[in-house]
C-alpha positions as CSV (number, residue, x, y, z in Angstrom):
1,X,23.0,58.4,-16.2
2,X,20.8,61.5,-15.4
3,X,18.4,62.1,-12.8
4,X,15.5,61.2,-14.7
5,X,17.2,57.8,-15.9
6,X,18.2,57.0,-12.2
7,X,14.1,57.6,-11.3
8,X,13.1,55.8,-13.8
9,X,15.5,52.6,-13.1
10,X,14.4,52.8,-9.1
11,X,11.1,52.9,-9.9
12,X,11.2,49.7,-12.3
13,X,13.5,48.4,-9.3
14,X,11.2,48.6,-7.0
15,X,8.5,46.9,-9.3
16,X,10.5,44.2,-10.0
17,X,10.3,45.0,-13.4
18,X,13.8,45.0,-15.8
19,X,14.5,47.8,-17.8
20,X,14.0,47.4,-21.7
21,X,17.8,46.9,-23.1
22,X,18.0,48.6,-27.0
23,X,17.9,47.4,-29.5
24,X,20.8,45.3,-30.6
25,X,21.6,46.8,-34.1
26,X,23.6,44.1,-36.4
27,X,24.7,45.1,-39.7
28,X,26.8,44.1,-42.7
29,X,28.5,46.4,-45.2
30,X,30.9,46.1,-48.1
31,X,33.1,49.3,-48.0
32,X,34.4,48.7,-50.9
33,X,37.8,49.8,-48.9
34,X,40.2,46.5,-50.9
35,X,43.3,48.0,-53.2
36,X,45.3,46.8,-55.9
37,X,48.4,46.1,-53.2
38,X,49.5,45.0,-49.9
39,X,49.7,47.9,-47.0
40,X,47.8,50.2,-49.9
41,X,44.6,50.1,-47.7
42,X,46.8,51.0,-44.5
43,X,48.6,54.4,-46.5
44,X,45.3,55.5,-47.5
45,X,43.6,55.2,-44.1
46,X,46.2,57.7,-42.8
47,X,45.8,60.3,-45.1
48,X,42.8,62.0,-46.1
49,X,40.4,59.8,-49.0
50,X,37.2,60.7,-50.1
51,X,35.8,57.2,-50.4
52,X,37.6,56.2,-47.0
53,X,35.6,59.1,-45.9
54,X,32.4,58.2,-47.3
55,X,32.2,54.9,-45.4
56,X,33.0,56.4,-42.3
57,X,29.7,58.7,-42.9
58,X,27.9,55.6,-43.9
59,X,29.0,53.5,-40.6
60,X,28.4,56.5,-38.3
61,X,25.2,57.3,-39.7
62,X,23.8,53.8,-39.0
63,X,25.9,53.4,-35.8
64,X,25.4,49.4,-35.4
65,X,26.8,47.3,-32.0
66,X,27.8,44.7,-34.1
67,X,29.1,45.3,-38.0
68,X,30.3,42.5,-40.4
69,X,32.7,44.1,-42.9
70,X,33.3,42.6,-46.3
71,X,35.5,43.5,-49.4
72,X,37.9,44.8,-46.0
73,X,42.0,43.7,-47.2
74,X,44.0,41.7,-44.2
75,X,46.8,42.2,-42.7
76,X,48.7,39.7,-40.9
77,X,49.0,42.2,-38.2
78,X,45.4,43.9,-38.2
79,X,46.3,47.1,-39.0
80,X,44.6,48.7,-41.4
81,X,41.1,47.3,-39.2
82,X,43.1,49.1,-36.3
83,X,43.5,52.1,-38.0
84,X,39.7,52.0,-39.9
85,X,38.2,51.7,-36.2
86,X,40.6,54.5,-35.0
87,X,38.8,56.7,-37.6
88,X,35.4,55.3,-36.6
89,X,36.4,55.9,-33.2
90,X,37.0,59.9,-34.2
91,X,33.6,59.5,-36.0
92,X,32.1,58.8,-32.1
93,X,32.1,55.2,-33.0
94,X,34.4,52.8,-30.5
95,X,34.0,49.0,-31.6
96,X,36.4,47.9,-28.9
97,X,36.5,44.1,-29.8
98,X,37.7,43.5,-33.1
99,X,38.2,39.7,-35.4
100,X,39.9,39.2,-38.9
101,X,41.1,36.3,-39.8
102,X,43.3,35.4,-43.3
103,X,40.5,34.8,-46.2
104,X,41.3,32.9,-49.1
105,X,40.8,35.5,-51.2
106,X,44.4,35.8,-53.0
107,X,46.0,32.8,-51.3
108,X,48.1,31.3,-53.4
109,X,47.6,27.5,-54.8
110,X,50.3,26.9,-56.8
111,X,47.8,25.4,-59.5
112,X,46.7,26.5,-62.4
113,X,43.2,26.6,-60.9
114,X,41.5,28.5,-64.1
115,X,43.4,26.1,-66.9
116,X,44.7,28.9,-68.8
117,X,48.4,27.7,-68.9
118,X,49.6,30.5,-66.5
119,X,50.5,30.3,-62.9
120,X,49.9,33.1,-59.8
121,X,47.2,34.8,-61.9
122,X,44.2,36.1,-59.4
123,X,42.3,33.2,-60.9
124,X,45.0,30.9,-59.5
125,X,44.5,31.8,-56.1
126,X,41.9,30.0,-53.4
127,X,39.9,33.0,-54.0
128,X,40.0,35.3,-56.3
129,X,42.6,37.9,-55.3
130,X,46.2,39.1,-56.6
131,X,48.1,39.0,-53.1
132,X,47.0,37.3,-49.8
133,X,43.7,38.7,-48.0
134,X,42.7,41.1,-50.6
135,X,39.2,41.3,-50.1
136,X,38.6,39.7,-47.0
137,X,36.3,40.3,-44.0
138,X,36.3,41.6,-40.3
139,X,33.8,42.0,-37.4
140,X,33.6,45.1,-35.6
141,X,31.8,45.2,-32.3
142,X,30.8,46.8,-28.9
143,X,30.8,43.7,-27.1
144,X,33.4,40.6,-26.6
145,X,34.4,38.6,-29.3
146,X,34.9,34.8,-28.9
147,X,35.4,31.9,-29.5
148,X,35.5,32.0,-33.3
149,X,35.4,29.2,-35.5
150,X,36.9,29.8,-38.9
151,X,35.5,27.3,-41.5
152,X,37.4,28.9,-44.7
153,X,39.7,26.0,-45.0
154,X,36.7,23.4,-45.4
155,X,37.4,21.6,-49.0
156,X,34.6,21.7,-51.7
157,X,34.5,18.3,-52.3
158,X,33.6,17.8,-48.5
159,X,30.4,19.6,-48.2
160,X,27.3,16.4,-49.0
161,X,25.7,17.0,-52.7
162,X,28.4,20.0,-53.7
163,X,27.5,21.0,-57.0
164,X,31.5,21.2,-57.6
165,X,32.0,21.0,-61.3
166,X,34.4,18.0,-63.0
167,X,37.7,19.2,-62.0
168,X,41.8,17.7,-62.0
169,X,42.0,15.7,-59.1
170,X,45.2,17.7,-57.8
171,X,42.7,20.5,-58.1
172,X,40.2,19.1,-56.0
173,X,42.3,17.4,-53.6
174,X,43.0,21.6,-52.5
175,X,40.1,23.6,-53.6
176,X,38.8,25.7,-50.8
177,X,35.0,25.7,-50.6
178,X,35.4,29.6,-49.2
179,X,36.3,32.3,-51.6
180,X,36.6,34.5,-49.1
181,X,35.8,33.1,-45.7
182,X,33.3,31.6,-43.5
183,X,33.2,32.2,-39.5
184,X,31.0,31.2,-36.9
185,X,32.2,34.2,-34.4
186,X,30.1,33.8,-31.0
187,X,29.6,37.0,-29.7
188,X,28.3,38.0,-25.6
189,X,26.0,40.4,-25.3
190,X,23.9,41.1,-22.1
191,X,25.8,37.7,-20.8
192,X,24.3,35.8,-23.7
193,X,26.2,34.3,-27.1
194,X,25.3,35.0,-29.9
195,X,26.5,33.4,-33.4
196,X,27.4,35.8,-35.8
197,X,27.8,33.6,-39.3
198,X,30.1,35.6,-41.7
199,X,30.4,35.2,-45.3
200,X,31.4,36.9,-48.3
201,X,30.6,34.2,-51.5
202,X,31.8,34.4,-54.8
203,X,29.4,35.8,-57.6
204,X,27.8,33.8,-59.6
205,X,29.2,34.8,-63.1
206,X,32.8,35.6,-64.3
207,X,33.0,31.7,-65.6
208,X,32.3,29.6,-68.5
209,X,29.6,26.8,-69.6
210,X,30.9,24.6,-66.8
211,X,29.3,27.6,-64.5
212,X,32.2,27.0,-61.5
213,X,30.9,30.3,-59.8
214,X,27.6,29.9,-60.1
215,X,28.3,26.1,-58.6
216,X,30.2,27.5,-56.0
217,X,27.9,30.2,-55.0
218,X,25.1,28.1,-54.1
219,X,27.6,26.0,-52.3
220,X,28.7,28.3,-50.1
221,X,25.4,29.1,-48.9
222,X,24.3,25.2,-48.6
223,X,27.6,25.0,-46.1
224,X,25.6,26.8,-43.5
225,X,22.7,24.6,-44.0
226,X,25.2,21.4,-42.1
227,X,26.6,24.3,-39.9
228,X,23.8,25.7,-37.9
229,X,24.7,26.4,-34.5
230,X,22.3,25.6,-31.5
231,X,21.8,28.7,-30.6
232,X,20.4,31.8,-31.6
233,X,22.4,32.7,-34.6
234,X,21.8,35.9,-37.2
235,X,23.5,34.8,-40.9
236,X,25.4,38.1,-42.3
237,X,27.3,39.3,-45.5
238,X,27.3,39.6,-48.8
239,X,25.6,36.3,-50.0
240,X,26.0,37.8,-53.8
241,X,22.7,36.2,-55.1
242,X,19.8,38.4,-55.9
243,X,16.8,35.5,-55.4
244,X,14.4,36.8,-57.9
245,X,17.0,38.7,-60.6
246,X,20.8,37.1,-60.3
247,X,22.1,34.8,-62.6
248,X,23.1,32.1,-60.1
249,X,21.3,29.0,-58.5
250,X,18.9,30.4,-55.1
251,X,17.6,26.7,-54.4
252,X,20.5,26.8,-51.5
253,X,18.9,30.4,-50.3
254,X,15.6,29.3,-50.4
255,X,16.6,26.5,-48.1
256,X,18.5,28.3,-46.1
257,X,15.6,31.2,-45.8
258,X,13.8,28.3,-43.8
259,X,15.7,28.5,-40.9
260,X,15.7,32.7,-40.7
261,X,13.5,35.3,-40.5
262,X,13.5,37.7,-43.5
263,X,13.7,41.3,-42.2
264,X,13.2,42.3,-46.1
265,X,15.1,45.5,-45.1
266,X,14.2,48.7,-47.7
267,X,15.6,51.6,-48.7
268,X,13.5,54.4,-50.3
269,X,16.8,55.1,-52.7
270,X,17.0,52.0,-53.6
271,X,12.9,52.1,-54.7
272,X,13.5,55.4,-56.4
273,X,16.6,53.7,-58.7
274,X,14.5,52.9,-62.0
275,X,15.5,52.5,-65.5
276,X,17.3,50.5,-67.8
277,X,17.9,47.3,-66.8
278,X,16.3,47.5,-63.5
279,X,12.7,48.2,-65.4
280,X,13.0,44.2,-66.3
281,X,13.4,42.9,-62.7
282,X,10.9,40.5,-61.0
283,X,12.0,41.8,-57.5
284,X,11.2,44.5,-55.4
285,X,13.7,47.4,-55.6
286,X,13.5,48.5,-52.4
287,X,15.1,45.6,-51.3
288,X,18.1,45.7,-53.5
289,X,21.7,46.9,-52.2
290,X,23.7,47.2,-55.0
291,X,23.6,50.0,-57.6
292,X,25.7,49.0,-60.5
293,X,24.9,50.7,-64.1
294,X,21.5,51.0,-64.7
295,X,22.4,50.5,-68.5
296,X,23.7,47.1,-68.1
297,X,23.0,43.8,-66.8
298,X,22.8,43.0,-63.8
299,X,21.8,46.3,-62.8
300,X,20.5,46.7,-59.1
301,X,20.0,43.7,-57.3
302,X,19.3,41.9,-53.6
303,X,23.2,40.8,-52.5
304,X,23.9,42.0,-48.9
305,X,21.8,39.7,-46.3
306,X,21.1,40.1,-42.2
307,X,19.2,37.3,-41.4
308,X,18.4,36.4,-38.0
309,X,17.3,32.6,-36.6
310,X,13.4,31.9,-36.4
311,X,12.5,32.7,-33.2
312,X,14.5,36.1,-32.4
313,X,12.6,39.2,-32.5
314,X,13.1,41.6,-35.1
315,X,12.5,45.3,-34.0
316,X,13.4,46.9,-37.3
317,X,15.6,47.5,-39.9
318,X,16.8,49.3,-43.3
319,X,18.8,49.9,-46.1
320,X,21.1,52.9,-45.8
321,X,20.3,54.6,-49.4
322,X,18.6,57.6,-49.2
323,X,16.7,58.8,-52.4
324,X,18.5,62.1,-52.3
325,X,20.8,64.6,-50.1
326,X,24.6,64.7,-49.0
327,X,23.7,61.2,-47.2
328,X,23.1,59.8,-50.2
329,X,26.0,61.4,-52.0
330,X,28.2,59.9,-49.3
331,X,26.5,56.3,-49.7
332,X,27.4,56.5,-53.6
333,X,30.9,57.6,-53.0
334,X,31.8,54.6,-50.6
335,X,31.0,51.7,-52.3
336,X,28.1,50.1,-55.5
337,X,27.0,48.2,-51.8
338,X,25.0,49.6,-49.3
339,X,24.9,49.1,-45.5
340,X,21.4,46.7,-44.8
341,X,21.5,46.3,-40.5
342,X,18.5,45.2,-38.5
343,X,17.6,45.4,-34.8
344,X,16.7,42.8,-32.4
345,X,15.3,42.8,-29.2
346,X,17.7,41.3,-26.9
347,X,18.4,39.4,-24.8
348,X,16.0,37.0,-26.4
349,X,13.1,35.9,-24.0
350,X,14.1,32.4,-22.4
């Protein structure tokens, strides 16, 4: 601490006054950094990649305490979130406390979950996925970890009023509401908890008339709305539902929108992206955090969410998608997803 810091801290001292903590930056961002094998994701880490290297810019650029990681593959061991916060960590970035846990993304059933008459397809598994924790999450952060309590094997057919669709009964005796995972990781910070809620919910589309994804989608979000915590809590990940332009259900967002505030985090890239598709969307698209093809549907839409409990004071926060420059050029190399974090003034007046 300098001199002037030091002067500054006795003088508010001897006031009686405490100093203002920063702001407590808490962000969520899909990477993009999942491969087509086990241990691929580890080998790439240790060499030199261009989109490995692109997320690393994103991350540093943004610098958040506590960052929510999805589309990350687990290991069993942790390595390859070892060796992506060793690179952070070279980046100037040290996220000392670190949590992944085994999604259900590419856990196998053993069921011919999608009925087409083959077995250990990526359709077979709890979540979509062609080997075990393709996909999954992790929680980086500056401060301690803990407890954590992992919800991903909660069955469908628990949650009250699931929209599950009509399915075998060996089938829904196992299906896993989760297709990736959901956590309820309490993090201390300033001596206070905090309730990071992590998910990563499957998109609404990629089914048939029966509309199982789109079911599911909105189910995953309506899990959170019997799984408040007490406390304060901030709801983080990629909730894969655009509310005014997606193809899914948003009745369980809308609900669940009651119980947050909405930073509506903006992006002046992400207002400059016009054209195509994205001319025919009802939403604002400043708000939106994935660029897909502007010549298709869905084009740019609303996915990534940081969404803090009524009551906490929001400070600021952003979309990391510049309109132009090498920042930008990094942003588009990493991942269709962009980085949305927010900052709250903390610890949260009693």
């Amino acid at each position: 601490m300098g001199v002037r810091a030091l002067a500054g801290a006795a003088l508010l001292a001897a006031l009686g006054l405490a100093a203002h903590a920063d702001p407590l930056r808490i962000a969520t961002y899909s990477p993009d950094l999942s491969r087509d094998g086990p241990g691929l994701l580890l080998r790439d880490l240790g060499r030199k990649d261009a989109q490995i290297e692109a997320a690393i810019r994103v991350v540093a650029e943004t610098r958040p305490d506590i960052l929510l990681l999805t589309k990350f593959d687990w290991d069993y061991e942790g390595r390859a979130l070892d060796a992506f916060a060793a690179r952070l960590a070279e980046a100037g970035l040290d996220y000392p406390h670190r949590f992944a846990a085994r999604p259900n993304s590419g856990m196998a059933t053993g069921l011919d979950l999608n009925a087409d008459g083959r077995l250990g397809t990526a359709d077979d598994a709890q979540g979509f996925g062609t080997f075990s924790g393709q996909g999954g999450m992790a929680i980086l952060s500056r401060h301690p970890i803990g407890p954590v309590t992992d919800h991903t094997d909660f069955l469908w057919r628990d949650l009250p009023g699931h929209l599950m669709p009509p399915l075998p009964e060996d089938v829904v005796a196992i299906r896993r509401l989760s297709s990736t995972a959901h956590w309820d990781a309490v993090i201390t910070v300033a001596d206070r908890p905090l309730h990071l809620l992590g998910m990563s919910a499957t998109p609404p589309v990629f089914d048939g008339p029966e509309d199982l994804n789109g079911r599911r989608n909105h189910d995953e979000l309506a899990f959170w709305l019997h799984h408040l915590p007490d406390g304060p809590f901030v709801l983080a990940g990629n909730l894969n539902l655009d509310p005014m332009d997606s193809e899914g259900r948003p009745e369980a967002l809308a609900r669940i929108m009651a119980h947050v505030t909405d930073p509506l985090p903006r992006s002046p890239g992400g207002a400059a992206a016009r054209g195509g598709v994205n001319d025919g969307h009802k939403g604002d698209p400043a708000l939106d955090t994935g660029d897909w093809p502007d010549d298709k549907p869905p084009g740019n839409l609303r996915v990534d969410y940081v969404l803090p409990a009524k009551g906490l004071k929001v400070l600021g926060s952003g979309v990391l998608w510049p309109a132009d420059g090498p920042l930008a050029e990094a942003a588009l190399a990493a991942s269709a997803h962009r980085l949305v974090w927010v900052d709250l003034d903390w610890p949260p007046a009693p």
